[in-house]
C-alpha positions, -999 to 999 in steps of 0.1 A, spaced: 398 -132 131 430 -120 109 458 -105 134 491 -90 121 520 -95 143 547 -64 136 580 -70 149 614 -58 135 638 -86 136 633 -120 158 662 -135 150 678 -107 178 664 -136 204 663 -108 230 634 -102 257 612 -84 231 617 -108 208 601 -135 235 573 -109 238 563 -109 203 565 -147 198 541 -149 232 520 -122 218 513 -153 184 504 -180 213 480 -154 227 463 -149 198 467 -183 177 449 -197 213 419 -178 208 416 -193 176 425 -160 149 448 -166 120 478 -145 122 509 -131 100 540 -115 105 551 -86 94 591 -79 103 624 -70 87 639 -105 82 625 -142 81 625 -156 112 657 -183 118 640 -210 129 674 -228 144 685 -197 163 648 -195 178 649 -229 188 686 -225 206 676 -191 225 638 -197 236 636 -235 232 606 -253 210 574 -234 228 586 -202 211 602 -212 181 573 -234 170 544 -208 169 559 -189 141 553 -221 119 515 -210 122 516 -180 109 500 -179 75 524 -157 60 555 -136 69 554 -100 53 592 -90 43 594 -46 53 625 -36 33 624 -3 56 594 10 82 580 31 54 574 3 31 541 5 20 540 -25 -3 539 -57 18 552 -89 -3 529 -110 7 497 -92 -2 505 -55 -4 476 -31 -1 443 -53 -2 456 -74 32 430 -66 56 433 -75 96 409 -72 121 438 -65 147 473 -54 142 497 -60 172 532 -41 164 552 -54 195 586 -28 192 569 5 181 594 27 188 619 -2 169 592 -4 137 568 25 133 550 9 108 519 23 93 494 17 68 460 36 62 445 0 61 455 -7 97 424 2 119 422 -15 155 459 -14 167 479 -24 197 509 -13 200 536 -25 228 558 3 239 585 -12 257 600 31 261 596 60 242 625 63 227 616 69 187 605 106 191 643 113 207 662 100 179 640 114 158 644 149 175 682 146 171 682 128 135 706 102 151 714 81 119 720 54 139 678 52 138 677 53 103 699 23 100 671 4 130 646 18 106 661 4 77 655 35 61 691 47 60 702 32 24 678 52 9 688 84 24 722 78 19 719 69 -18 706 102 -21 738 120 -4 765 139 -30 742 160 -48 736 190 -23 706 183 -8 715 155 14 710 170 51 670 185 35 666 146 27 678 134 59 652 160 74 624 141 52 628 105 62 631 115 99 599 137 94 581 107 78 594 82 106 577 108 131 544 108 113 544 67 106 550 69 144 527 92 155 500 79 137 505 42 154 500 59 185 469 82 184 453 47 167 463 22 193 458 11 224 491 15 238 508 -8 259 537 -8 281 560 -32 305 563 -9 338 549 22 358 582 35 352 578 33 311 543 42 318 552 77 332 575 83 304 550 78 280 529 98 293 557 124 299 569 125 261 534 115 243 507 126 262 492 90 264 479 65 286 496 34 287 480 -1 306 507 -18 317 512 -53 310 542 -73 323 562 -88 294 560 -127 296 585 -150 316 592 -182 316 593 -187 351 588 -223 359 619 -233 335 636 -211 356 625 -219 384 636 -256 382 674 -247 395 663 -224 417 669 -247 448 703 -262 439 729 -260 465 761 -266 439 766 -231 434 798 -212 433 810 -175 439 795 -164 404 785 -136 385 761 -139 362 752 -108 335 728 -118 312 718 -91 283 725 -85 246 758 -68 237 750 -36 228 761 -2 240 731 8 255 729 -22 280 765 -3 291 780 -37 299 813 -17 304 798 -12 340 805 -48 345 838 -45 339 844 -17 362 824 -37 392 845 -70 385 876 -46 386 866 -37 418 857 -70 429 892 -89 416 908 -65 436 892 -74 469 894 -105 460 859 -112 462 839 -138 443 857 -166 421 847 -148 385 825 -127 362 802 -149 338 785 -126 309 767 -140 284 749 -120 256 732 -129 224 748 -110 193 738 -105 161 765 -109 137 754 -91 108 750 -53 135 785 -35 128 778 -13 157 776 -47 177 808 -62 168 827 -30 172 810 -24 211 819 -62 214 856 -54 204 860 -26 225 846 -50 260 872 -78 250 901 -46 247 889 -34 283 893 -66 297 925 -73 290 941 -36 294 921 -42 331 938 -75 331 906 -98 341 912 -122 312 909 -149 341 879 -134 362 858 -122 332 846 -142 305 818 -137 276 798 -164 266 776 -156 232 745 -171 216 746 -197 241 715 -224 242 691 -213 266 696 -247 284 730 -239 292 721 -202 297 700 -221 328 727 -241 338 749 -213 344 724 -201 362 725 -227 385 763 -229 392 759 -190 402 751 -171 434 745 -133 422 731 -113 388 740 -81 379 722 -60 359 743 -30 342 718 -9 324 702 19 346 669 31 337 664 -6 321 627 -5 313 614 -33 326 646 -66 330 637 -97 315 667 -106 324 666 -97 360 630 -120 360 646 -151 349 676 -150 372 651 -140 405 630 -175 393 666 -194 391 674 -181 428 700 -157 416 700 -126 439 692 -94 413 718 -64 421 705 -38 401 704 1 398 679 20 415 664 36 387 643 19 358 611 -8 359 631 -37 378 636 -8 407 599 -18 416 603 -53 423 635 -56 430 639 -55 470 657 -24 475 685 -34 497 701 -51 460 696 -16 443 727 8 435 737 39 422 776 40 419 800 11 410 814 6 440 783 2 459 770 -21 435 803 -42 444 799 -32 480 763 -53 480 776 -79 460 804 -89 482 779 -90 510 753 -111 487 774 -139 481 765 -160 510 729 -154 508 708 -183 526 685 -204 504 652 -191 520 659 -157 502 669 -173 473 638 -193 469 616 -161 480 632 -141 449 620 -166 427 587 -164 440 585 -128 434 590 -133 398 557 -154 397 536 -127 384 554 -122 356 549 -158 344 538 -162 305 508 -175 314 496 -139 332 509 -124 302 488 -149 276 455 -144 295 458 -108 297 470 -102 260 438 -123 250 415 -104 269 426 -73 254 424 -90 217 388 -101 223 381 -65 235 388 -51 202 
C-alpha cells in the first residue's frame, strides 16, 4: 500500500503537528510505504527537541517528501502527476486544502471548520497559510487586483470542497463534530488526537510542587494568551499563587507571530508582572515535563479550543485543567474547573491550588483514553477499511 501523508508545515511542533507524525506510525505499522506532502522539509532537530525521538524518527521512513510551493500546486517535486496512492491522509484540511484529480480514497482530519470562513471574508491572512498570497499579490497594481484576490479564494473553496465530498472526514470532538456538520453538511467520526500519556504521566505523583501556573500553547493570536495576562493580573493582586509560567513554541519565520509575541511581552510590563509572568519558548519537551512537575494548576486561554492537547498532557502530569466552558476540552474536563469570565477563572484557581493528590492522580487517569496507542489502533482500522 502507497499512503500520502498531507500536512502543511511540521516544523510548527504544535498538537497537530504530533497528529500527523502519529498518523505515519499508524500507517508505516501496518506495513504501507508512505510520503509526505507539506509546505517545508521537516527540521529534524526541532522535531526531536518538541516530541522527543518516537516522533521525530518516523519521518525518516517516508520515501519521499513532496515540497507544495502553495495549496494549489499541482506539480508535486517529487513525482508530479503520475504519483499514484492508494490512500491519501491530509491531516490539517482546513490548514492545506490540497487537491489533485489523482487522489481517490481520502481521509481527511478536520481538526474545525474554519477554511470556508476565511474564505467567505477573503481574510488575506489565509492566503498567506495557503501560501497562495505571493502570487496574488504579485498580480496587485494593474487594476484588477481585488477580481484576482476573488479567484484564488474561489479556487481555495473548490480545492477544499472537493477534499471533502471525497473523504472520509475526521474530527477531534463532538463539539468540532457539530460544527462540521453545521457549516458542511457532513458527518464526521470522531477520533481523539493522540497523546502521549504515559510520558506524562510519569510526574504526575510528585509532591515537589509549587504555587504554579502552567499555560502551555503556541503563541499566536488565536490561542488569546492575552487572557493569561489578565487572570495573573488578577491573581498578583490577591496575592495568590507564587507565578505564571507560559511556554509556547514559535515559529520564527511567522511575522504575525513575532508581532502578537511583542505585543504579550509590552502587556506585561505596562501590567507590571515582569516578576510573576514569564514566557518560556521552544523549550525541549523534557523540560516542558519538568515544569510540569514543579506546577499545581493549567490554564487554558482559548475558548471554543477544539479539542486541548494541551489540556490532555497537563491532566496525565496531575496538573488541575481550568479551562473555559465552551470548546471539545469542555467534555472531559470536570465542570467545576470550567469558566466563563476572567475573574472566575482566577476565582477557581485560587481555590485549586491546594488540590489533594487523589484528584490529581484521577485527572491523569481521565486522560487515558486519549493515549496514542487508542489513536494508532483506530487510525489503522480505518486505513485497512479503505
Amino acid at each position: 500500500m502507497k499512503v500520502n501523508i498531507i500536512h502543511p508545515n511540521l516544523n510548527l511542533c504544535g498538537g497537530g503537528e504530533r497528529l500527523s507524525l502519529a498518523t505515519m506510525h499508524a500507517v508505516f505499522k501496518i506495513g504501507a510505504e508512505f510520503d509526505i506532502t507539506t509546505y517545508e522539509l521537516p527540521d529534524k532537530k526541532r522535531l526531536q527537541e518538541s516530541f522527543g525521538d518516537y516522533f521525530s524518527n518516523i519521518v525518516q521512513k517516508a520515501g519521499s517528501v513532496n515540497i507544495l510551493q502553495s495549496a494549489l500546486d499541482h506539480h508535486q517535486s517529487a513525482s508530479p502527476k503520475q504519483q499514484k496512492y492508494d490512500v491519501v491522509i491530509n491531516t490539517h484540511v482546513d490548514a492545506l486544502p490540497h487537491y489533485l484529480d489523482s487522489y481517490s480514497k481520502i481521509i481527511c482530519y478536520c481538526h474545525f471548520p474554519t477554511a470556508t470562513a476565511h474564505i467567505e471574508s477573503m481574510n488575506e491572512d489565509y492566503l498567506r497559510e495557503t501560501r497562495t498570497f505571493n502570487a496574488w499579490e504579485s498580480s496587485r497594481g494593474n487594476g484588477y487586483s481585488m477580481d484576482k484576490k476573488k479567484i484564488y479564494f474561489q479556487r481555495l473553496l473548490e480545492s477544499y470542497s472537493k477534499v471533502i465530498e471525497n473523504s472520509t472526514v475526521l474530527t477531534n470532538s463532538e463539539f468540532s463534530k457539530k460544527a462540521i456538520y453545521e457549516r458542511l453538511g457532513v458527518s464526521a467520526k470522531v477520533l481523539y488526537p493522540p497523546v502521549e500519556t504515559r510520558k506524562f504521566r510519569s510526574v504526575a505523583s510528585s509532591k515537589d510542587r509549587d504555587n504554579i501556573i502552567l499555560v502551555l500553547c503556541r503563541i499566536v493570536p488565536y490561542k488569546t494568551v492575552e487572557n493569561a495576562i489578565s487572570i495573573a493580573k488578577i491573581l498578583k493582586q490577591n496575592k495568590v499563587g507564587e507565578k505564571m509560567i507560559i511556554i509556547g513554541n514559535m515559529y520564527d519565520d511567522d511575522y504575525i507571530t513575532r508581532n502578537y509575541y511583542t505585543e504579550l511581552i509590552k502587556m506585561v510590563k505596562q501590567a507590571q508582572l515582569d516578576e510573576f509572568v514569564s514566557f518560556q519558548i521552544n523549550l525541549p519537551l523534557d523540560i516542558v515535563i519538568e515544569n510540569m512537575r514543579k506546577s499545581s494548576i493549567y490554564l487554558h486561554t482559548q475558548a471554543a479550543e477544539h479539542f486541548g492537547m494541551s489540556t490532555v498532557e497537563a491532566m496525565s502530569a496531575g496538573l488541575i485543567p481550568i479551562v473555559p466552558d465552551k470548546g471539545g476540552h469542555a467534555e472531559f474536563v470536570p465542570r467545576k474547573y470550567h469558566f466563563n469570565t476572567i475573574e472566575k477563572a482566577a476565582r477557581i484557581i485560587s481555590g485549586a491550588l491546594s488540590t489533594p493528590m487523589s484528584e490529581r492522580l484521577r485527572m491523569s487517569q481521565l486522560a487515558d483514553r486519549f493515549s496514542t496507542e487508542n489513536y494508532l489502533n483506530s487510525l489503522q482500522s480505518i486505513v485497512k477499511s479503505l
